[in-house]
C-alpha positions as CSV (number, residue, x, y, z in Angstrom):
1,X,79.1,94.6,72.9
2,X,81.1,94.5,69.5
3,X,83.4,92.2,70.9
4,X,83.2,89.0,72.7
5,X,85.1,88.7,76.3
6,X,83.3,85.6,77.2
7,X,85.0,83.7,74.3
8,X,86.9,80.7,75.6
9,X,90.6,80.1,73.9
10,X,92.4,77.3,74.9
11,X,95.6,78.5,76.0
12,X,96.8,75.2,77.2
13,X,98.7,74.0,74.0
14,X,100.2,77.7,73.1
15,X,103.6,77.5,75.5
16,X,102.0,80.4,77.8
17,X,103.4,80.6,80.8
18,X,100.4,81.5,82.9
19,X,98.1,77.7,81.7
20,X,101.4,75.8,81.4
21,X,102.5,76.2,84.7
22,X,99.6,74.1,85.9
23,X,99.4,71.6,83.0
24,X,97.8,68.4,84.0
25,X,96.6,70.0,86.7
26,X,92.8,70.9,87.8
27,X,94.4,74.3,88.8
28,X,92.6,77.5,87.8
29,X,95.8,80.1,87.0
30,X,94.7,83.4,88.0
31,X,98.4,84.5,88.7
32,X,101.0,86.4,86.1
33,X,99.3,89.6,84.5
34,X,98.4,88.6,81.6
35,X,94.8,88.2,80.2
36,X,93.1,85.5,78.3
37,X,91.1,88.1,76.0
38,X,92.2,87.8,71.8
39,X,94.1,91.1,71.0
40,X,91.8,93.6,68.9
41,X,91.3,92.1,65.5
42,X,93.2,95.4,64.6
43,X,96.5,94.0,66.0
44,X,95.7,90.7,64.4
45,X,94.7,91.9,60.7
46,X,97.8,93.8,60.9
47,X,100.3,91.3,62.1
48,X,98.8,88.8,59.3
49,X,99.8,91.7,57.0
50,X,103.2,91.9,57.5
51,X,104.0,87.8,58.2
52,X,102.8,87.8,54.5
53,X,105.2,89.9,53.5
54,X,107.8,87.3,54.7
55,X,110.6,89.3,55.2
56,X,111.5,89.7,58.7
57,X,114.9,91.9,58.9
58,X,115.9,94.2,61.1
59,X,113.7,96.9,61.7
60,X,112.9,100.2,63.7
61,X,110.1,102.1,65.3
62,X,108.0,103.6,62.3
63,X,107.5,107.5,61.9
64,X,103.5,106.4,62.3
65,X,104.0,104.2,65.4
66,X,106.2,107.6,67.0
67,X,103.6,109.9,65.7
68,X,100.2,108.0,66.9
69,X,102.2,107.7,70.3
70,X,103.1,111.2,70.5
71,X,99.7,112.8,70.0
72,X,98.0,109.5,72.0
73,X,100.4,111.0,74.8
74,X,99.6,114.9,74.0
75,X,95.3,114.2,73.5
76,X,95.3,112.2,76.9
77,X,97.4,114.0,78.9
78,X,98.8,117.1,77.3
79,X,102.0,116.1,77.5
80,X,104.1,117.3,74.4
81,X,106.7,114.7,73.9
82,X,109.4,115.6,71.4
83,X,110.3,112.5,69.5
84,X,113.8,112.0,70.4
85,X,112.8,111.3,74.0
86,X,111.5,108.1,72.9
87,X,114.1,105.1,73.5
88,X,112.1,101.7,72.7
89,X,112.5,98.2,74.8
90,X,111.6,95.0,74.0
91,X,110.1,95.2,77.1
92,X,109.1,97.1,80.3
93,X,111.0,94.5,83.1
94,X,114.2,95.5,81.0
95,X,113.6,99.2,81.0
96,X,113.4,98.7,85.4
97,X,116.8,97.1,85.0
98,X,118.6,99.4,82.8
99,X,117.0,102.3,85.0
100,X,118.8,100.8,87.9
101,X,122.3,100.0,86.2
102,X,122.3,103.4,84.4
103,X,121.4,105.4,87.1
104,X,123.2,104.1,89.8
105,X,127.2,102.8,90.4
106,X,128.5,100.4,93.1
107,X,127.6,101.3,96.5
108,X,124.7,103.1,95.7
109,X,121.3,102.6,96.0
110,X,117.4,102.8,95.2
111,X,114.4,103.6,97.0
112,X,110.8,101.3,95.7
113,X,107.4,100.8,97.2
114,X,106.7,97.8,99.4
115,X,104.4,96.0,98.4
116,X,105.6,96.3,94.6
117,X,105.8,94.2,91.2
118,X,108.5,91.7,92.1
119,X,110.7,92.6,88.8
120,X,111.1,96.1,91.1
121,X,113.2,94.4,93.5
122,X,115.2,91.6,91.5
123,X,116.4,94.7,89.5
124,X,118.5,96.1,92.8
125,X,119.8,92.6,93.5
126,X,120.4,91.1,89.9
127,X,122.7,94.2,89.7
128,X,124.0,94.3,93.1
129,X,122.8,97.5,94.2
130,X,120.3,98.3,98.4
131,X,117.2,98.9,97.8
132,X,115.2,100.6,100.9
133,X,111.7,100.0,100.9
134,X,109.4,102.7,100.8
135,X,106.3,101.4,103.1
136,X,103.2,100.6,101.5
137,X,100.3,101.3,103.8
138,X,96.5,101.8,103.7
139,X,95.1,104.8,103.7
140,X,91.1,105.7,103.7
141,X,91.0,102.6,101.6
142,X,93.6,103.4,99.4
143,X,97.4,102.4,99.2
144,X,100.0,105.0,99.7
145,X,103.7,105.8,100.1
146,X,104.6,106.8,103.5
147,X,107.9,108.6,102.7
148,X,107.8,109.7,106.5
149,X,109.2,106.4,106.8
150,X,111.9,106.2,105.2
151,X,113.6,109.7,106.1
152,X,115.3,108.6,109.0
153,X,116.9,105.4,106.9
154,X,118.4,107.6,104.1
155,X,122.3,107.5,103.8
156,X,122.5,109.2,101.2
157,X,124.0,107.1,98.8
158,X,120.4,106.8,96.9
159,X,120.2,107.3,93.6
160,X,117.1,106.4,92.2
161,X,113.2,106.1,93.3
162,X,111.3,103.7,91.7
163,X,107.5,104.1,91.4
164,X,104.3,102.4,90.3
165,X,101.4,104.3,89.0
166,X,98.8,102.9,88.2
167,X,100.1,100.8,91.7
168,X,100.5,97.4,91.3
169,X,99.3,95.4,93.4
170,X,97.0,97.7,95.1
171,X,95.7,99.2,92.2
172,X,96.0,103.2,93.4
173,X,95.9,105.6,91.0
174,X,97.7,108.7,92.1
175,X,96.5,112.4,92.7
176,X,97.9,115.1,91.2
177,X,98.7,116.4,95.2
178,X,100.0,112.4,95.9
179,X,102.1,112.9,92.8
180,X,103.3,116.3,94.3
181,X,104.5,114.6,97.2
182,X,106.3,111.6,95.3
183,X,108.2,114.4,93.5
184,X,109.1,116.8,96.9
185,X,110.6,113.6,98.0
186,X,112.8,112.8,94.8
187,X,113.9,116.7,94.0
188,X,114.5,116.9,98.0
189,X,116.8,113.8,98.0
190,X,118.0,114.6,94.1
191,X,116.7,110.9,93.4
192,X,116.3,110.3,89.7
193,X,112.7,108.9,88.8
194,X,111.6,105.6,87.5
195,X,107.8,105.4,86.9
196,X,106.3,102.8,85.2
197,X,103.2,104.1,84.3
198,X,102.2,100.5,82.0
199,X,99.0,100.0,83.0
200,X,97.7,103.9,82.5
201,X,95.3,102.8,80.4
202,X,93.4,100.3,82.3
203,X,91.5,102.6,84.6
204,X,88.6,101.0,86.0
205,X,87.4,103.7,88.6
206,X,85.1,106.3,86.9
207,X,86.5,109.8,88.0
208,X,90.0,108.6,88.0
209,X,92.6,110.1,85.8
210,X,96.4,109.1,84.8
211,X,98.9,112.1,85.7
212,X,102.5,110.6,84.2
213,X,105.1,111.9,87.0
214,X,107.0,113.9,84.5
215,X,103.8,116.2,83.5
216,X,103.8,117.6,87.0
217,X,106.4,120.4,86.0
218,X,109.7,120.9,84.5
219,X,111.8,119.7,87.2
220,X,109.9,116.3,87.6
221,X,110.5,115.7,83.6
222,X,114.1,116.5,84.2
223,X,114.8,113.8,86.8
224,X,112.0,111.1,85.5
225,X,112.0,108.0,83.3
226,X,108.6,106.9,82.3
227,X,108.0,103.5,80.9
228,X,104.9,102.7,79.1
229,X,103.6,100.0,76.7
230,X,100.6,99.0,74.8
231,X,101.3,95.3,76.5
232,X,99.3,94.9,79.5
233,X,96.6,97.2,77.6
234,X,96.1,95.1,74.7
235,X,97.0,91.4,75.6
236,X,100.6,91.9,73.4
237,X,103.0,91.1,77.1
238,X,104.3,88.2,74.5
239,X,105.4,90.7,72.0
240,X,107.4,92.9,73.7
241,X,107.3,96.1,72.8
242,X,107.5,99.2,75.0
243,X,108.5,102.7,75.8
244,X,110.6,105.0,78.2
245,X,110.6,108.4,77.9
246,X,113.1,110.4,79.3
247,X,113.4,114.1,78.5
248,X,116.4,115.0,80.0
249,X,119.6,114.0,77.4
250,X,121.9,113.2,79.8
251,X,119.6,110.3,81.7
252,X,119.0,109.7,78.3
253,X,122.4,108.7,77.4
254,X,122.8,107.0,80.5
255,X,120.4,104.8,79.6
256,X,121.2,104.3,76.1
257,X,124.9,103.3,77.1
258,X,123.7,100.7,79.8
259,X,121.6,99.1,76.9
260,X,124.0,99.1,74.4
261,X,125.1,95.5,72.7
262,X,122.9,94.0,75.9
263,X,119.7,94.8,75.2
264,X,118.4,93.9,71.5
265,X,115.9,96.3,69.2
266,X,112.3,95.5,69.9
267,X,111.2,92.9,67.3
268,X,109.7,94.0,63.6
269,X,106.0,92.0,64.9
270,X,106.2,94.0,68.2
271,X,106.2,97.2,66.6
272,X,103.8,96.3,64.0
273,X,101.3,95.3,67.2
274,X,102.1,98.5,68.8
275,X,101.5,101.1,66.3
276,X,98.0,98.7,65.6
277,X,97.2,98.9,68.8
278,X,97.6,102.6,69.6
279,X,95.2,103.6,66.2
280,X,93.0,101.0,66.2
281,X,92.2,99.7,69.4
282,X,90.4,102.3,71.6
283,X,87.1,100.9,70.8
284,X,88.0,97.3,71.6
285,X,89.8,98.9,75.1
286,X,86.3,100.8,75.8
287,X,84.3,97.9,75.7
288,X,87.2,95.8,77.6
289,X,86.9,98.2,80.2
290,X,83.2,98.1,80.5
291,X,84.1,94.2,81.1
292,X,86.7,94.6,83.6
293,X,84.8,96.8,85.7
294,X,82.5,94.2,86.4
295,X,84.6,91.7,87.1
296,X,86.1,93.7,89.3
297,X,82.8,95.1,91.2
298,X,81.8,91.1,91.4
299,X,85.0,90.2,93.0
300,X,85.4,92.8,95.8
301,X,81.8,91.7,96.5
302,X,82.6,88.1,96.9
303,X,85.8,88.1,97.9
304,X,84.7,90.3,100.8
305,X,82.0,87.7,101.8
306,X,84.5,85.2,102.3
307,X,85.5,84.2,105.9
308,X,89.1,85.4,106.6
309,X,89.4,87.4,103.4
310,X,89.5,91.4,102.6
311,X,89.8,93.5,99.2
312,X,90.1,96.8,99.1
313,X,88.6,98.8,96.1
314,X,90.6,98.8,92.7
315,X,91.0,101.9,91.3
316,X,93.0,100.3,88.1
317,X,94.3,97.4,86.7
318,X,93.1,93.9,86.6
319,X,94.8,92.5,89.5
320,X,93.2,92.1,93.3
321,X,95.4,92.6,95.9
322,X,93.6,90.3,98.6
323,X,94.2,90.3,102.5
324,X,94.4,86.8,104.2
325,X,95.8,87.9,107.2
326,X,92.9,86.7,109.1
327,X,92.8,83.5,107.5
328,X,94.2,80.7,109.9
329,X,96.8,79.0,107.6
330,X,101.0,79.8,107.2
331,X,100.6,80.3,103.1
332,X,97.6,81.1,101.7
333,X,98.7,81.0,98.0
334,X,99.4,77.1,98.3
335,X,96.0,76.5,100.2
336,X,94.6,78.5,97.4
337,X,96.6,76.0,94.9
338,X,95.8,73.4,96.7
339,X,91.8,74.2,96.8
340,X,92.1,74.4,92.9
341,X,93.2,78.3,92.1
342,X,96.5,79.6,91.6
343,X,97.1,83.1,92.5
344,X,100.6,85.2,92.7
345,X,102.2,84.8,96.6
346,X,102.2,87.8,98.4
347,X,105.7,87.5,99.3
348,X,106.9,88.1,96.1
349,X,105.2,91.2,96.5
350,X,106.6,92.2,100.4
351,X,103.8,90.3,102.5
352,X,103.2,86.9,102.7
353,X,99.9,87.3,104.0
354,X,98.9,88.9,100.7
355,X,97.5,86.8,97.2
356,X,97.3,88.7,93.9
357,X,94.5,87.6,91.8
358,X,94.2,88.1,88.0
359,X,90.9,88.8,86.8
360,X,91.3,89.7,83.2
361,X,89.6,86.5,82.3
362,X,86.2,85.5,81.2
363,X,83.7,85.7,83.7
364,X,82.6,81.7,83.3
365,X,86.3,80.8,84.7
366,X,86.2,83.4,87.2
367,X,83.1,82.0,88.9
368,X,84.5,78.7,89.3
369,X,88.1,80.4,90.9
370,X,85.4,82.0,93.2
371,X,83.4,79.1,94.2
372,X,86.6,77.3,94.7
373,X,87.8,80.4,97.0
374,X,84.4,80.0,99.0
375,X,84.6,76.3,99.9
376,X,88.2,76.4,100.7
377,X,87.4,79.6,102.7
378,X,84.4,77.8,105.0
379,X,86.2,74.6,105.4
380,X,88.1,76.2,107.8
381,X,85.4,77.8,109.9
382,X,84.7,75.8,113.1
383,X,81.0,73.4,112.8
């Protein structure tokens, strides 16, 4: 490989919130989504670039950044996307919030899956508004909405749906007929759409393909707000830099207002890494895929050799949603902490019984997570 995933950077010193959190501790971090991997020396060259230029005002998405995203978009999923759709965020969690605060008033309220991305449901409190959870559940190995659920529960006063796709956790990739469904649902219930679609790119399951909700027909682009970023993709979460993409110009608006003199322009070293990212990076994501694949192939098959433990298979993403349901302990993610590995708690996600791991790391630190998993794992099985 033209690029070296094994490389060990010390993130301990760098204020990151994944290594800092257990600083001074022998803790592993396996937890927040981000990797350990260097950016594409692409992103890098180009950043170096323009610090030397050392003038660092204001600034706005270049015509080159909108184009290379724009036919990206069109040469990966057909999807012609006029350029005025495009609203940038410094950020995908703000583009879940503004959804929310744009889309609905006081009173009304949003629909999300459960299990989700805990940012999905601190945007319904932090702006006051119900969320009903849309259940989660497994399915031939897979995790799926059951919106059979949830009819009977509907007031009404629901304004927005708020989906996941890629899924995180869980790690489903949705089918065009899956997608179909999502989008009955929301036209049925005139439910606008919020899909954050940011880790598109990151598809680990050969044969698996990336629909974006609002390709699925006119009426799905109509009602839908697509986020997407280069972040999760290309190790940039730091720099904040994303997309929404929202054809219809009244939800545009909407959106627009909410973020007005709250929400600032997306940062002149974002954009730069963005528009690097998106021309020059492909070949650095190819071979990071080849790497993820088989970290995730080697930790479904030891994390399902572990006494009390269960993974189902990861169609995406670098996150393990793992079952410890039949482990005997009240909170698996602090006897996981305590046994020397922190992982996300389930219940930020909707289950308790749940830990996310994060295996976009090198394979060296992975191993030791995983050895620490096993003993921790038998020293509870009976002599």
């Amino acid at each position: 490989m033209a690029f070296n995933f094994d490389l060990w950077v010390d993130r301990s010193h760098s204020d990151s919130v994944k290594w800092d959190k257990y600083r001074g501790r022998d803790v592993i971090p396996l937890w927040v989504a981000d990797t350990d991997f260097p950016s594409p020396p692409a992103i890098i060259d180009a950043l170096q670039q323009r610090v030397a230029h050392a003038v660092f005002g204001y600034g706005h998405p270049s015509p080159e950044l909108i184009e290379v995203f724009t036919r990206r978009m069109l040469e990966r999923y057909g999807w012609h996307i006029n350029p005025e759709w495009l609203v940038f965020l410094p950020g995908l969690v703000c583009g879940l919030n503004l959804c929310v605060r744009a889309f609905t008033t006081e009173g009304e309220g949003t629909l999300a899956p459960s299990l989700i991305y805990p940012p999905f449901r601190k945007a319904a409190k932090f702006s006051g508004r119900t969320q009903l959870p849309v259940p989660l559940t497994l399915q031939d190995r897979r995790w799926l909405l059951d919106f059979s659920a949830v009819e009977a529960q509907l007031s009404g006063a629901e304004r927005l749906l708020m989906l996941c796709n890629p899924q995180n956790p869980g790690g489903t990739v949705y089918r065009r007929q899956e997608l179909l469904q999502q989008h009955e649902f929301a036209k049925n219930h005139n439910l606008v759409v919020c899909s954050d679609e940011i880790h598109c790119d990151l598809l680990l399951e050969p044969g698996c393909e990336h629909i974006p909700f609002a390709t699925l027909n006119d009426d799905a682009a109509q009602r839908s707000v697509t986020l997407m970023s280069p972040s999760k993709t290309f190790n940039i979460a730091g720099l904040g830099a994303s997309m929404a993409i929202i054809p219809n110009p009244e939800l545009r608006k909407k959106l627009v207002r909410a973020r007005s003199g709250i929400v600032p322009e997306v940062d002149v070293l974002a954009l730069v890494a963005a528009q690097a990212a998106y021309q020059h990076g492909q070949e650095w994501l190819d071979e990071l895929l080849v790497y993820l694949r088989a970290n995730r192939d080697w930790v479904i098959e030891r994390i399902n050799a572990m006494p009390g433990l269960a993974l189902q298979p990861i169609e995406a993403t670098y996150l393990a949603w793992i079952d410890c349901s039949q482990l005997p302990v009240d909170n698996p993610h602090a006897f996981f902490e305590q046994a020397g590995v922190g992982l996300s708690p389930g219940l930020d996600f909707g289950n308790r019984h749940f830990v996310r791991l994060n295996f976009g790391c090198r394979r060296e630190l992975l191993s030791q997570a995983l050895d620490r998993m096993l003993l921790a794992t038998r020293s509870l099985q009976p002599n």
